[in-house]
TIVEX-985248 format. One record per residue: residue in three letters; chain; y, x, z of N, C-alpha, C in turn. Coordinates in steps of 0.001 Angstrom, whole numbers, plus 500000, padded with zeros to 6 digits. Example, Ala and Ser with C-alpha at 12.3 -4.5 7.8 and 13.67 -1.06 7.14 Angstrom:
<recs>
REC   res   chain       nv       nu       nw      cav      cau      caw       cv       cu       cw
REC   ALA       A   494310   513190   507800   495500   512300   507800   496700   513200   507800
REC   SER       A   497750   512850   507080   498940   513670   507140   500030   512900   507870
</recs>
This chain:
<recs>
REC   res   chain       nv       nu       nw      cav      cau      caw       cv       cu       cw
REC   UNK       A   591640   120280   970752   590248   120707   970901   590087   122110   970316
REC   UNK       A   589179   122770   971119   588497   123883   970755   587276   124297   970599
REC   UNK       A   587008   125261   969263   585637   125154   968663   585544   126583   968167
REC   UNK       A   584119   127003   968476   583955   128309   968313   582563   128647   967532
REC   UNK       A   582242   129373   967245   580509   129555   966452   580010   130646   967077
REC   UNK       A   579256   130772   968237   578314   131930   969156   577490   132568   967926
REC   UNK       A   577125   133427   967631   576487   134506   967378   574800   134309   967523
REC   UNK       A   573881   133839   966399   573383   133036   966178   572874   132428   964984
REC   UNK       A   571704   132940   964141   571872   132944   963133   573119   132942   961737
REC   UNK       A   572726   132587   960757   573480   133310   959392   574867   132093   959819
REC   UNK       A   575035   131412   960267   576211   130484   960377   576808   130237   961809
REC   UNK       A   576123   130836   962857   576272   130472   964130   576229   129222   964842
REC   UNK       A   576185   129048   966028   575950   127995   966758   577554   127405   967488
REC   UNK       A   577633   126077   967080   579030   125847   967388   579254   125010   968716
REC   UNK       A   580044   125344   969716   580351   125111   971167   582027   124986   971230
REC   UNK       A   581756   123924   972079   583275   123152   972526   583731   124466   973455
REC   UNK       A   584948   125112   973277   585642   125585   974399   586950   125285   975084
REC   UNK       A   586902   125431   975874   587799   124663   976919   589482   124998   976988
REC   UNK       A   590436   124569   977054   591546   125182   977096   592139   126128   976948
REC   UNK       A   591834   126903   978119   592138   128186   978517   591576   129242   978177
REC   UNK       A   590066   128724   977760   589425   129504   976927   588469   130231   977748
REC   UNK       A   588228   129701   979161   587710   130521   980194   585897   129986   980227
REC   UNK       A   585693   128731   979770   584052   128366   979312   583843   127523   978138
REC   UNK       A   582608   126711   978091   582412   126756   976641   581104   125882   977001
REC   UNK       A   580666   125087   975796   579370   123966   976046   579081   123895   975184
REC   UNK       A   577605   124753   974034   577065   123956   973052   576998   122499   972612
REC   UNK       A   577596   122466   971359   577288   121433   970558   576352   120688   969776
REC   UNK       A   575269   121825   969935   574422   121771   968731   573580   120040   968777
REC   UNK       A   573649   119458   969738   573057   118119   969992   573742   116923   969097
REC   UNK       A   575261   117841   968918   576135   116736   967931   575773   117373   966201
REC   UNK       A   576179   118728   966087   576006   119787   964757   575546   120766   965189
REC   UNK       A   574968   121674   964453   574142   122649   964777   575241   123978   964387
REC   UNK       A   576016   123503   963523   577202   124687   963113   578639   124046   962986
REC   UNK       A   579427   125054   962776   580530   124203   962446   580952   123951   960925
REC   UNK       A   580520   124037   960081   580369   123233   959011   579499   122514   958854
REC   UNK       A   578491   121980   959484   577953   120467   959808   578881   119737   959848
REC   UNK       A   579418   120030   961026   580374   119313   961798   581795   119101   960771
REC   UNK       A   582114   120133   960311   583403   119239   959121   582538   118691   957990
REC   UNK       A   581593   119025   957658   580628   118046   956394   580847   116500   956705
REC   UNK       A   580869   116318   958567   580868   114770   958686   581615   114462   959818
REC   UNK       A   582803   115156   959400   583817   115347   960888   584147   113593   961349
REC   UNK       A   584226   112908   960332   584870   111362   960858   583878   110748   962200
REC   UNK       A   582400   111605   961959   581172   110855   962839   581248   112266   964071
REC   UNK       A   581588   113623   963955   581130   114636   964904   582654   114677   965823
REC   UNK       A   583653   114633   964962   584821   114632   966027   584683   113998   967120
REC   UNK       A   584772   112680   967270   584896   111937   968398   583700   112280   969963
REC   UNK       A   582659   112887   968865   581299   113148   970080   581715   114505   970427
REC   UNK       A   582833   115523   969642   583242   116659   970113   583743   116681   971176
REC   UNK       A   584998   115755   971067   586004   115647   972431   585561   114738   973313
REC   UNK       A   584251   114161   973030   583793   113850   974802   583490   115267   975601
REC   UNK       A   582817   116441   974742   582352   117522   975170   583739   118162   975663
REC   UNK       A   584574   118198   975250   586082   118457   975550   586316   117981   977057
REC   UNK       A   586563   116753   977096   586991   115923   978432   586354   116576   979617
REC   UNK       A   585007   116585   979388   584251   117151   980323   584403   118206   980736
REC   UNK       A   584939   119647   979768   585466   120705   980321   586631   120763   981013
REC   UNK       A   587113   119976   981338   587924   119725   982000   587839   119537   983562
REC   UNK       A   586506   119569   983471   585851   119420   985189   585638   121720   985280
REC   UNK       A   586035   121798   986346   586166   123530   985975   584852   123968   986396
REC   UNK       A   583544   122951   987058   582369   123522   987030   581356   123072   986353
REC   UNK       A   581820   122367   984737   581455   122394   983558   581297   123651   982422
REC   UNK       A   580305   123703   982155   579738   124595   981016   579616   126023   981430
REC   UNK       A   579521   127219   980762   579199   128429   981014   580490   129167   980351
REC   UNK       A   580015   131063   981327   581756   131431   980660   581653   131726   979262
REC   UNK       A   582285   131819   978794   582671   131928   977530   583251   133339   977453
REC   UNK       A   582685   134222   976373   582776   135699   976057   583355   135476   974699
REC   UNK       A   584447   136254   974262   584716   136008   972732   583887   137322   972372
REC   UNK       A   583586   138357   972840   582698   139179   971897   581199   138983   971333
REC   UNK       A   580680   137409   972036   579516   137068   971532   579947   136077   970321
REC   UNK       A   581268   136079   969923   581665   135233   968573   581230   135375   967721
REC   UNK       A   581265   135162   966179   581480   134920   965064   582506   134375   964999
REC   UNK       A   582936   134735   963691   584234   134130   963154   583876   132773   963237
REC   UNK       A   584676   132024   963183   584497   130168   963402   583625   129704   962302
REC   UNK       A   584110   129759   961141   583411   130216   959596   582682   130687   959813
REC   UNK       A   580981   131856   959805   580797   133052   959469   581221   133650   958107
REC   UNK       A   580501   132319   957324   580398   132028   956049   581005   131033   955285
REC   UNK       A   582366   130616   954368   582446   129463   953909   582707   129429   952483
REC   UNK       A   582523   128022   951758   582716   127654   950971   583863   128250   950118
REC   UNK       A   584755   128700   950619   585921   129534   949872   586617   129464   950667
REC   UNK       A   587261   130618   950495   588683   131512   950861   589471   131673   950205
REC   UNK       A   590618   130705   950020   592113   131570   949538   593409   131689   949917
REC   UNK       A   593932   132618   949949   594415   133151   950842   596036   133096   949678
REC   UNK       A   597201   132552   950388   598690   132586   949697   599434   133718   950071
REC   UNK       A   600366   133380   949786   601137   134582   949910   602222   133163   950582
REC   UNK       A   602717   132813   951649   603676   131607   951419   604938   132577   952248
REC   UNK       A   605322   133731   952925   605990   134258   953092   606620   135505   952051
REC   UNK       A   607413   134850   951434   607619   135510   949620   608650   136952   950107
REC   UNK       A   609608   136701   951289   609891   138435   951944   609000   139316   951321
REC   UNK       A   607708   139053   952108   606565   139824   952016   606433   140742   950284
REC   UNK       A   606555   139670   949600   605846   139680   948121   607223   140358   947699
REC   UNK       A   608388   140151   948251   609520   140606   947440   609810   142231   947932
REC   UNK       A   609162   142229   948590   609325   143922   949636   608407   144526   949063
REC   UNK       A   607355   143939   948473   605826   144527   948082   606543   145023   946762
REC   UNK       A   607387   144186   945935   607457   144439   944361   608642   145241   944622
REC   UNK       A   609796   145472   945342   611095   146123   945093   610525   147404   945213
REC   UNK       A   609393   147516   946275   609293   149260   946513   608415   149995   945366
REC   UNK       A   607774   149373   944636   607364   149831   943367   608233   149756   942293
REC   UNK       A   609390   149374   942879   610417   149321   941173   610304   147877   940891
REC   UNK       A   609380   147109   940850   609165   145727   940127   609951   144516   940388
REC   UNK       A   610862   143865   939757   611846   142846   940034   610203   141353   940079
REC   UNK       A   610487   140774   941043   610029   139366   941400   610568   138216   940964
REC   UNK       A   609432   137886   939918   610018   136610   939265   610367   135220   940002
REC   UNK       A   611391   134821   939348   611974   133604   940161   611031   132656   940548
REC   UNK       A   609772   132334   939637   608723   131099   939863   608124   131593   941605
REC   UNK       A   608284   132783   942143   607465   132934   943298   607989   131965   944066
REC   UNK       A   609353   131952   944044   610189   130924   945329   610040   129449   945261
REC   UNK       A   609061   129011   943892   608584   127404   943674   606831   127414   943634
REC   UNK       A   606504   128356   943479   605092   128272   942383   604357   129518   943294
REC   UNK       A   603452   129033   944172   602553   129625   945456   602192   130641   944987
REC   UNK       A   601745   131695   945338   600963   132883   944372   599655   132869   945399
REC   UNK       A   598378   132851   945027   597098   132819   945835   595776   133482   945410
REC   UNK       A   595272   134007   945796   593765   134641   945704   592701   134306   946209
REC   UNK       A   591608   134195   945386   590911   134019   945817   590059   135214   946317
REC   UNK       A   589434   135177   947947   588786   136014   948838   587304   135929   949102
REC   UNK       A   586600   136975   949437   585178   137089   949337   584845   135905   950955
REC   UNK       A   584295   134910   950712   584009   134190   951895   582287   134249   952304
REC   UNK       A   581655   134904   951760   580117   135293   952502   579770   135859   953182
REC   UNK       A   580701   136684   953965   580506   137602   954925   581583   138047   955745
REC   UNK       A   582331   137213   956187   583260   137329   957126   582930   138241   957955
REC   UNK       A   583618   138915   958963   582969   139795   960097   583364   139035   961439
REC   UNK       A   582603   139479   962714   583010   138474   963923   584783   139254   964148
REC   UNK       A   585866   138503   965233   586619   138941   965961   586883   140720   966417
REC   UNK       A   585702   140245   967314   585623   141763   967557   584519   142683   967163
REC   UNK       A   583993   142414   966083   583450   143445   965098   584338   143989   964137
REC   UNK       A   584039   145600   963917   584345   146746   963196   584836   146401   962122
REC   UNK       A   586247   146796   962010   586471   147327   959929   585730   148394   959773
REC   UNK       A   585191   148012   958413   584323   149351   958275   584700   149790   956772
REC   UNK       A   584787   151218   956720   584801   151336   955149   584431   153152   955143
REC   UNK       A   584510   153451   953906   583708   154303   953853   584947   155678   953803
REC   UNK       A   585566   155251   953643   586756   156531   953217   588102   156041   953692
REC   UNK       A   588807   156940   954504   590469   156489   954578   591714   156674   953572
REC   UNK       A   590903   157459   952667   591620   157538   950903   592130   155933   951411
REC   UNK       A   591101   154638   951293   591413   153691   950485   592393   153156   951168
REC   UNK       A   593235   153460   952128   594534   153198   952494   594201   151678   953121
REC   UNK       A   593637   151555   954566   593209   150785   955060   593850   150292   955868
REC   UNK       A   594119   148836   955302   595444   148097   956325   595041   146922   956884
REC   UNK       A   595533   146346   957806   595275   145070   958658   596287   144220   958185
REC   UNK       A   596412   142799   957976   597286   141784   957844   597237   140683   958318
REC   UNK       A   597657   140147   959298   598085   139268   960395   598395   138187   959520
REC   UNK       A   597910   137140   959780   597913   135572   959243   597891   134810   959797
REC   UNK       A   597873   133478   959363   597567   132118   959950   596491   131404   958590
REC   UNK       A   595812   130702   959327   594886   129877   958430   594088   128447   959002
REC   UNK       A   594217   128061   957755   593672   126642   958129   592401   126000   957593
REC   UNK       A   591770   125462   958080   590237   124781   957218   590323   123615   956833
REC   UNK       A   589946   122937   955876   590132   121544   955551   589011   121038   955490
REC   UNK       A   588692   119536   955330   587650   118485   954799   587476   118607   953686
REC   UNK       A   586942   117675   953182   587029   117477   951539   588365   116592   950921
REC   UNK       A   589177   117497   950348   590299   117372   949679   590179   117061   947961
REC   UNK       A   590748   116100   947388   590523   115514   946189   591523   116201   945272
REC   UNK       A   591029   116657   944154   591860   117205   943266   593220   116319   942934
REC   UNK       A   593856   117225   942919   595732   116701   942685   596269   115947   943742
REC   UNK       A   595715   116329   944905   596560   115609   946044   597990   116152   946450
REC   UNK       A   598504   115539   947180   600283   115576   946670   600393   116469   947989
REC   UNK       A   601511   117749   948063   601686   118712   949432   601335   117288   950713
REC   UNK       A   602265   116771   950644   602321   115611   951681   600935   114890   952191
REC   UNK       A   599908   114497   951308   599080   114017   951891   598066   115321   952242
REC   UNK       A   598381   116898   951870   597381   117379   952259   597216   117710   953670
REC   UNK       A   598455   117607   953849   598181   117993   955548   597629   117326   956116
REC   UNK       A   597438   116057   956107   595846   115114   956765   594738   115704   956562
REC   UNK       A   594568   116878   955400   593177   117185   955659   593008   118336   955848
REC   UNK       A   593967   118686   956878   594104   119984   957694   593069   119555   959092
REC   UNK       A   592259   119961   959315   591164   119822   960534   591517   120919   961739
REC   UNK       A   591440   122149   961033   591373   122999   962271   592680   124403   961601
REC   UNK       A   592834   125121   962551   594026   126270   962235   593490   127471   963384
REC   UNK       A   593520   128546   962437   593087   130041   963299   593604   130984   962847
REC   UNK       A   593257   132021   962913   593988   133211   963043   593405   134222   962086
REC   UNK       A   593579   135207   961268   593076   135806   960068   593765   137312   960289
REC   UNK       A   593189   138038   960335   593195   139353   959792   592514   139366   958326
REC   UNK       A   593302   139542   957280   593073   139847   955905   593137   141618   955541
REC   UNK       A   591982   141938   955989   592095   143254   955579   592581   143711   954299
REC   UNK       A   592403   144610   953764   593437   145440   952232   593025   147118   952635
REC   UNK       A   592982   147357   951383   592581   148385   950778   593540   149439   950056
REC   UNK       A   594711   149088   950668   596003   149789   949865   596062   150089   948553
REC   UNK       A   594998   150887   948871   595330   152615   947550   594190   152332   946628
REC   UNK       A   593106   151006   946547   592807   150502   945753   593214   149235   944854
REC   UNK       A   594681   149157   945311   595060   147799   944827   595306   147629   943702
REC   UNK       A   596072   149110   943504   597105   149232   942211   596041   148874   940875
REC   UNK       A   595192   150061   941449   593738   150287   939764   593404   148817   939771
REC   UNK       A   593451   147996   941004   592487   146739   940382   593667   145650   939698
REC   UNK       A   594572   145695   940240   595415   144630   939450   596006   144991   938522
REC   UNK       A   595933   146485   938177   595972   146932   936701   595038   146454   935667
REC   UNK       A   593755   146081   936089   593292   145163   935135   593244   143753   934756
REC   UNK       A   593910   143613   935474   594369   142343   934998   593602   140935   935922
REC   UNK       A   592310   141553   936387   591322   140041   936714   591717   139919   938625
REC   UNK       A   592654   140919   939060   592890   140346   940665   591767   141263   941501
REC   UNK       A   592507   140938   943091   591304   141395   944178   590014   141393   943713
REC   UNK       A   589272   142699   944147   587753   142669   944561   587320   143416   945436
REC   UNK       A   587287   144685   945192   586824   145759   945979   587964   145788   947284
REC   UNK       A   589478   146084   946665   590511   145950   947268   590386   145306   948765
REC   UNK       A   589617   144133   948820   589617   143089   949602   588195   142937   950676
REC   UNK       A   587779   144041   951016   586857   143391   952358   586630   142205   953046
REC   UNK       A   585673   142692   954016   585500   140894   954411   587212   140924   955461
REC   UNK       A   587250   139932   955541   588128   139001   956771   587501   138304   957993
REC   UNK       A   588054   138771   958751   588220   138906   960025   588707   137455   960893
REC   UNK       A   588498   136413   961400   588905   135448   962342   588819   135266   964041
REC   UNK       A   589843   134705   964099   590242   133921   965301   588788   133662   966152
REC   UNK       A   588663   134090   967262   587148   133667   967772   587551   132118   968169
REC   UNK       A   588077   131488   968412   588402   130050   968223   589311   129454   967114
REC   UNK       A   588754   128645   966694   589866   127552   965888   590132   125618   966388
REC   UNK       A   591546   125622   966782   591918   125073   967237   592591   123670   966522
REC   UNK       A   591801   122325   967002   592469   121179   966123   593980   121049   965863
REC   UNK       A   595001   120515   965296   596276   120413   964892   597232   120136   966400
REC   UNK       A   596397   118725   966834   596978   118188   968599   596913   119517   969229
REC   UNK       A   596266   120542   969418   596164   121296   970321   597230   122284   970582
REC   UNK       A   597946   122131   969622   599562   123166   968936   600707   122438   969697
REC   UNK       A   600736   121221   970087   601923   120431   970585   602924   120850   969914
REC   UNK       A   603833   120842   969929   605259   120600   968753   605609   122232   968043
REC   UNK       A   604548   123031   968429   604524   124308   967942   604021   123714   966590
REC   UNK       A   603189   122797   966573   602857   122547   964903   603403   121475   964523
REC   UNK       A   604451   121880   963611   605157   120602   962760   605559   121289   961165
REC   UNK       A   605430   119905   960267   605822   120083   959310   605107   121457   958167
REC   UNK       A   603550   121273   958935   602530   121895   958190   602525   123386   958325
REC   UNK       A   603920   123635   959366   603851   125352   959736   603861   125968   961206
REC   UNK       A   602798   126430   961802   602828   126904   963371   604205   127556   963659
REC   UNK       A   605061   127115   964331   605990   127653   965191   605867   128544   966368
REC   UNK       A   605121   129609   966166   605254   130289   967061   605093   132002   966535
REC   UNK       A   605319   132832   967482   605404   134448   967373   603665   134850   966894
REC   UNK       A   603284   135682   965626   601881   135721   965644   602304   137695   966108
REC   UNK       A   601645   137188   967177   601566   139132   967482   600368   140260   967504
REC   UNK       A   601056   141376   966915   600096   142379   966634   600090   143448   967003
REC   UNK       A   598778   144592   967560   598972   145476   967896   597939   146430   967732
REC   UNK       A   598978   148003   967331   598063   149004   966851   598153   149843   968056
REC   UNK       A   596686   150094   968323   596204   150883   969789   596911   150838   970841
REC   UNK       A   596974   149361   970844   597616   148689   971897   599039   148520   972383
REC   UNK       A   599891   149420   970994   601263   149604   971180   601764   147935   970030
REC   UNK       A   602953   146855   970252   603080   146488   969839   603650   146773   968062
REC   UNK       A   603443   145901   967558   603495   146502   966654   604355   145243   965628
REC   UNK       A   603899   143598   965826   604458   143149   965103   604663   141563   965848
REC   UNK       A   605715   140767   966039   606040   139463   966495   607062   138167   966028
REC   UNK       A   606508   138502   964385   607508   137542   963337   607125   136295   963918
REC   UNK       A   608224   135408   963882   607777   133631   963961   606586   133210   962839
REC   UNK       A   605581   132619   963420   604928   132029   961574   605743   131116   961393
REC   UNK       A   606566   130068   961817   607267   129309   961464   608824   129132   961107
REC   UNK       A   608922   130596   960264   610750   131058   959881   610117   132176   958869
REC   UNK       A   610524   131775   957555   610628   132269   956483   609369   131822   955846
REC   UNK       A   609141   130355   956143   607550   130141   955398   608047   129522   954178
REC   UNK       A   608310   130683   952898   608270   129777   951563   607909   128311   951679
REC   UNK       A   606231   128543   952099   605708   126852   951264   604635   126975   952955
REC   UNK       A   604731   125600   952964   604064   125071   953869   602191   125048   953831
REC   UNK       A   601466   124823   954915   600280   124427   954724   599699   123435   953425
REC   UNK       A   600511   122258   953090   600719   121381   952697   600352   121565   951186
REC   UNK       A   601660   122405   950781   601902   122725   949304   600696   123704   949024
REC   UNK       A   600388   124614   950183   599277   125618   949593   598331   125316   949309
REC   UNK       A   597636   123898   950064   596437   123203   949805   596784   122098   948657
REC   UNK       A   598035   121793   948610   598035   120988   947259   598155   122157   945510
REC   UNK       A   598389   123444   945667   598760   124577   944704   596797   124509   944504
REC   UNK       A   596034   125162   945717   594819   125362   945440   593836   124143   944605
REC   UNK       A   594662   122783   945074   593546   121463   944679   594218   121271   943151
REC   UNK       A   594969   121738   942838   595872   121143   941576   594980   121015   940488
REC   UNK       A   593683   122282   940148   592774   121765   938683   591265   121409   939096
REC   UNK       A   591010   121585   940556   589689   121582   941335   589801   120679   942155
REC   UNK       A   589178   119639   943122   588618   119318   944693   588291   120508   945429
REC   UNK       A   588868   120714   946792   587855   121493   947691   587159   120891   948783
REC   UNK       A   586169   121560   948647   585297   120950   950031   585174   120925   951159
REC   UNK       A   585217   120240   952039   585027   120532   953468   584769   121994   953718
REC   UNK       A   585545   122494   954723   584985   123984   955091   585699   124830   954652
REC   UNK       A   587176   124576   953649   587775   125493   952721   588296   126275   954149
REC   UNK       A   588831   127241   953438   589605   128143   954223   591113   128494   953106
REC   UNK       A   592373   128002   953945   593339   128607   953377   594152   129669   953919
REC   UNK       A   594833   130393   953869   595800   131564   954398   597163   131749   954359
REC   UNK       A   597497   131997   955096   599062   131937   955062   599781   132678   954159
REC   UNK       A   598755   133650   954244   599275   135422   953411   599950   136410   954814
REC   UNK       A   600745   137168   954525   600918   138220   955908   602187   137437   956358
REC   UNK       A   602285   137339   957600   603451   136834   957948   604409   137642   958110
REC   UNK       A   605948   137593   957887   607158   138244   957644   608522   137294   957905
REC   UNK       A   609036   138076   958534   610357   137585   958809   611491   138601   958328
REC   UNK       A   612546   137787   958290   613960   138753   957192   614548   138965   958394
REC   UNK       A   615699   139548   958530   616903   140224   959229   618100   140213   958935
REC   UNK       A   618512   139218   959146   620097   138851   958341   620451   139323   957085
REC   UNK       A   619177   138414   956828   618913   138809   955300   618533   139400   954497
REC   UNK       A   617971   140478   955206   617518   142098   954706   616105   142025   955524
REC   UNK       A   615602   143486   955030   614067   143196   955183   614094   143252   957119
REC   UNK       A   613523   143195   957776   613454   143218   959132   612871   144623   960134
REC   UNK       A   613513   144862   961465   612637   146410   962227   611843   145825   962508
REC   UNK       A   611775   147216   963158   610489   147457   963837   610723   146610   965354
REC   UNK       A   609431   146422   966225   609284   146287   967738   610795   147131   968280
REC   UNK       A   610166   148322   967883   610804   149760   968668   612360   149457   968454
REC   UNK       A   612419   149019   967479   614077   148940   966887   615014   147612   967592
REC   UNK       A   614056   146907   968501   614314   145133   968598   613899   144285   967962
REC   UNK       A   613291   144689   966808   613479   143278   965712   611667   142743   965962
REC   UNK       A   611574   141971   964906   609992   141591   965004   608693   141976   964448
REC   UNK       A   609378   142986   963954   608359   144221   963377   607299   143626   962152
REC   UNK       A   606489   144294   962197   605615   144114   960857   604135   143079   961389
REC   UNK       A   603715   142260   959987   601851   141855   960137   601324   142854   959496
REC   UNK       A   601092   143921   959031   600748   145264   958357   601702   146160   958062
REC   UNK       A   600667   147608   957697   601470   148628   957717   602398   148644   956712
REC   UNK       A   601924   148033   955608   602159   148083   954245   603797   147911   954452
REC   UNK       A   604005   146826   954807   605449   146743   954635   606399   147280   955367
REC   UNK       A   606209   147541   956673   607187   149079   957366   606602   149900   955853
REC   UNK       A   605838   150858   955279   606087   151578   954704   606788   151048   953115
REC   UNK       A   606771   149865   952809   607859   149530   952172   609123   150205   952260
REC   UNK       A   609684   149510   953263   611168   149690   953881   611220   150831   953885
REC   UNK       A   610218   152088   954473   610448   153476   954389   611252   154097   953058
REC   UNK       A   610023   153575   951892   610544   153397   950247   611602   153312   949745
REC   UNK       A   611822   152113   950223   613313   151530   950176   614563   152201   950644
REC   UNK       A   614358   152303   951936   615388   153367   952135   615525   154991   952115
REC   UNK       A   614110   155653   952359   614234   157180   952145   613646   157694   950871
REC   UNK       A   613286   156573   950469   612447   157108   949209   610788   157368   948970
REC   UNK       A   610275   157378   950253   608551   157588   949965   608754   157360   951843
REC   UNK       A   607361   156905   951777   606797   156258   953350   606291   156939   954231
REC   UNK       A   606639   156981   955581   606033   157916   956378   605058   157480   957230
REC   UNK       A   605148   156027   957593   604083   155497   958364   602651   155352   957730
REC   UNK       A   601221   156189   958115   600098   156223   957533   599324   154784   957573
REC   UNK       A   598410   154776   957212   597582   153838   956916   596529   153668   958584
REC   UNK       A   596009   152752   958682   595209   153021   959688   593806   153807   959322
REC   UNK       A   593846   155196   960631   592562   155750   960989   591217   155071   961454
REC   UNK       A   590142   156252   961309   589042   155814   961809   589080   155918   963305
REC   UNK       A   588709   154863   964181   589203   154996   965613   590679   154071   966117
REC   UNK       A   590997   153967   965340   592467   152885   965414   591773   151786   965817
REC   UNK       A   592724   151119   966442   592359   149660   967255   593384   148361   966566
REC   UNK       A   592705   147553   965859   594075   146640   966003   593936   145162   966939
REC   UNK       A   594547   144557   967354   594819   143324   967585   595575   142072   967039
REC   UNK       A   595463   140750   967091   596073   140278   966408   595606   139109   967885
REC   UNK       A   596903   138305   968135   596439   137054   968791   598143   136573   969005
REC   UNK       A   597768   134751   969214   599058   134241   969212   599205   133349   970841
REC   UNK       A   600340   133134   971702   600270   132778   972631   601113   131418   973187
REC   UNK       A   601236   130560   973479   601458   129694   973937   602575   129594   975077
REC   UNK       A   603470   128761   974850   604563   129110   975834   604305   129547   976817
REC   UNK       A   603741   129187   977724   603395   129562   978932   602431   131479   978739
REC   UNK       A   602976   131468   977544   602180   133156   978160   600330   133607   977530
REC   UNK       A   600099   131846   977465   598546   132170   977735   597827   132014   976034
REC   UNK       A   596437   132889   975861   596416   132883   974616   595835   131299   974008
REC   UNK       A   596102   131483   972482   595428   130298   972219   594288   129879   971463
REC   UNK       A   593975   130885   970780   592695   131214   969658   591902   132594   969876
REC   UNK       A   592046   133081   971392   591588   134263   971774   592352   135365   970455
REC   UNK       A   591679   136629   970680   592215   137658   970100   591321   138074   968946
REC   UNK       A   591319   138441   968177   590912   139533   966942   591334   141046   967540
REC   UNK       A   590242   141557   967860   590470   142720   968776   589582   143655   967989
REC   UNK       A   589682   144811   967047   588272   145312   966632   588404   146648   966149
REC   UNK       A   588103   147808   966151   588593   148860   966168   587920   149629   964306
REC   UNK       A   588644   150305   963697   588190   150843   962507   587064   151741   962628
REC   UNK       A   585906   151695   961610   584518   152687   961744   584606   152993   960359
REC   UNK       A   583633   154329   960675   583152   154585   958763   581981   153849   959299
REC   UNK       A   581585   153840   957466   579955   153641   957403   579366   154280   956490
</recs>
């Protein structure tokens, strides 16, 4: 099943969409949003996928536009976002000099993210200056029910509901000053960006197993490819463990939002190319200019401009997309 939030007051209006992604049928007769609807998913699911079945007739419902989206979320209960591809984290610390402590490869590393103001799909990064070294990061993410403190990796994946797609914006060149003080992301961290659909677990067919999407998440800057790591090869820690790391001293509530962190793949062992080179290239800039670091000594690939376009969307064997695209181009403000 597929579920989307139209554009539509402070939370949006949530509508069944159809497969292919080509129409779409308000829900609001079952929930009026889609956190209604996981508040009391055991009673709204089942009246969802009658709305489902029915799209299945192809002169059912109306077309469906992802630029009248909202993020699936607009707004939720919390955001945190892992790091479960530790490449990533180990490329991040070698090019500053910094050796990576052994606990990363057992012990999740996670943040918590501003969740009140998500931006739609294809609405604007906006920021005020390109000083702040403005990067895109390609993810995977998942929403849960209400999850009980200290639940074990294993049982959390039952309360995995839905899985979408995340652009985690970053702030580069504000990172350093803030985690120099010690208290983590703030400014650093803009809103985030989602999947104009999020898609139930069944809807993945054997692409989702073992709490990690198996498939290529691909990305692209002004339309040139840019990045096509597996999410499901080099995932430290699973869906599972990340939602059992987050529940370990808290419960979360229906509506959470978790993150994959940027997705990354190695290269026979070593950090991985580019598209251009063959390989599967980057989920942000950040880490091609790693590797630059690494090997020449200082980075040549810039940060994204005002006017840059990125994309982010993942596709389905057959070619076709599956959570529509995150399509949205950089603005000042």
């Amino acid at each position: 099943m597929k579920l989307s939030s139209l554009k539509g007051g402070r939370d949006g209006r949530l509508a069944v969409v159809s497969h292919d992604l080509s129409r779409y049928v308000l829900a609001d007769q079952i929930a009026a949003t889609l956190q209604e609807a996981l508040d009391n998913w055991a009673t709204c699911e089942p009246k969802l996928r009658e709305i489902e079945e029915r799209l299945d007739d192809k002169d059912h419902g109306e077309e469906f536009d992802p630029s009248l989206c909202e993020s699936p979320l607009p707004r939720a209960y919390q955001w945190a976002d892992g790091s479960a591809y530790v490449n990533h984290v180990e490329l991040v610390r070698k090019a500053r000099g910094a050796e990576m402590p052994e606990s990363f490869w057992t012990d999740p590393l996670m943040y918590q993210g501003g969740s009140d103001s998500f931006i739609g799909p294809n609405e604007p990064i906006l920021a005020a200056s390109e000083d702040w070294g403005i990067d895109f990061e390609a993810e995977v993410a998942v929403v849960t029910d209400d999850v009980p403190m200290g639940v074990s990796a294993k049982d959390a994946l039952s309360h995995i509901k839905l899985i979408m797609l995340v652009n985690d914006v970053s702030l580069r060149n504000l990172i350093p000053g803030e985690l120099a003080k010690g208290f983590g992301f703030f400014q650093s961290k803009p809103s985030s960006a989602f999947s104009p659909v999020a898609v139930t677990p069944d809807e993945l067919g054997h692409a989702w197993k073992g709490g990690k999407l198996h498939l290529p998440l691909l990305s692209f800057l002004n339309e040139d490819p840019f990045g096509r790591p597996d999410a499901g090869v080099d995932m430290t820690f699973d869906f599972g463990q990340l939602i059992a790391h987050a529940a370990k001293t808290r419960p979360l509530c229906a509506g959470t939002v978790i993150g994959s962190g940027t997705v990354s793949n190695k290269l026979d062992g070593g950090p991985g190319r580019s598209v251009d080179d063959g390989g599967a290239g980057y989920s942000c800039i950040a880490e091609i200019r790693m590797i630059e670091t690494i090997e020449t000594g200082k980075p040549k690939t810039g940060f994204l401009k005002f006017g840059d376009r990125v994309r982010i969307e993942m596709r389905d064997s057959d070619g076709l997309s599956i959570f529509g695209a995150i399509d949205h181009e950089v603005q000042q403000y």
